[in-house]
C-alpha positions, 0 to 999 in steps of 0.5 A, a space after each residue: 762543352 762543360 760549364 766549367 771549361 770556360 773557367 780559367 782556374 780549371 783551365 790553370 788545374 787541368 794543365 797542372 795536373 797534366 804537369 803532375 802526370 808527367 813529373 810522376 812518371 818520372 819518379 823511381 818505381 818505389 816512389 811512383 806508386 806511394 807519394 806520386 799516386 798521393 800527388 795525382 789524386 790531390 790534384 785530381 780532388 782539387 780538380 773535382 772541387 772546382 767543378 763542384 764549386 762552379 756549379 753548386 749554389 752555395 760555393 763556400 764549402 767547395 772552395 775551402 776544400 779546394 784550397 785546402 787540397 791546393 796546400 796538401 798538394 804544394 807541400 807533397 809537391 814540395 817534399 818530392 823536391 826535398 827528395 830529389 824526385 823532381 828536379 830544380 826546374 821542374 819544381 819551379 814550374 809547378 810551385 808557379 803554377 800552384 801559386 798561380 791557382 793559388 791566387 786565382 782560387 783566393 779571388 774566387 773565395 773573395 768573390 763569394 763572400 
């Protein structure tokens, strides 16, 4: 098993992203290949950097960058609401679930001070 699977912020991302996925698909044509792409790839890139972070020495670069992309990421997410290319409920359940990283990830940067 991967080093990083254990970590229960990968864990947290991996199923966010899932979500993403899933929210995505459900965007009209239009939308699906120009802010819901933007949307994948920063949860991906998010997702990358966590690794990165877990197995690199020096974890302060990585972990900026993830935090960084998380914001990039809440705003699209909070945008496609704005839009109305996700619904209420499910916006609620991805601003909770980026808060919730969001918090892990600020420990994790505490942590490695």
């Amino acid at each position: 098993m991967a080093r990083y699977a254990h970590l229960p912020i990968f864990q947290k991302s991996y199923e966010l992203l899932k979500w993403i996925y899933f929210c995505v698909s459900k965007f009209p044509k239009a939308e699906k290949f120009a802010l819901g792409q933007k949307i994948k790839l920063v949860a991906m890139d998010f997702l990358d950097q966590v690794i990165r972070a877990n197995g690199a020495k020096n974890k302060a670069p990585h972990l900026e960058e993830a935090a960084q992309l998380l914001e990039i990421l809440r705003i699209h997410v909070r945008l496609s609401f704005d839009l109305s290319l996700i619904n209420p409920k499910r916006y609620e359940l991805l601003s909770g679930k980026i808060d919730e990283i969001g918090r892990m990830l600020g420990g994790w940067r505490k942590s490695n001070v």
